[in-house]
C-alpha positions, 0 to 999 in steps of 0.5 A: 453247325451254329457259330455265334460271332459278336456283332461287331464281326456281323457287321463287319461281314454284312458291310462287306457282303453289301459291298459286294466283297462276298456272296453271303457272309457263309461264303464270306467265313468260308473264303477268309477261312481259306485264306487263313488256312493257306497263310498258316501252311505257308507260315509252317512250311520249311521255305514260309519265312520266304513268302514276303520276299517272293511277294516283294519280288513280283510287285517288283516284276509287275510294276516293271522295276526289274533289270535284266541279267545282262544290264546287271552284268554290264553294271557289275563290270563297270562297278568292278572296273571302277574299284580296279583304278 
């Protein structure tokens, strides 16, 4: 098969292969291929619309921003107590 891009594309592509993002620009088309594939069954799965708020959540978790239940807990009964006075 033959595909024909424009030479901004090309250049793109031979700029990221000699940066060492990609192996070849074949591998290159394959892998963003994928990629865009995968996001696209995301996108039409019925749960896709929740993509960005599971990836929000894990930078959360990786960077350590999280709490954990029984400190939320303990939050939400001192909120609770405060709104009782």
């Amino acid at each position: 098969m033959t595909i024909s891009l424009p030479p901004n594309q090309l250049e793109w592509l031979a700029l990221q292969v000699a940066r060492g993002e990609f192996r070849s620009i074949d591998a290159a088309i394959v892998q963003l291929l994928d990629e865009r594939i995968a996001e696209r069954s995301l996108q039409d799965d019925e749960l896709g619309w929740a993509k960005p708020y599971i990836d929000e959540a894990l930078a959360a978790v990786a960077c350590g921003a999280v709490m954990s239940a029984e400190a939320h807990a303990a939050r939400m009964n001192q909120l609770l107590a405060s709104l009782k006075d």
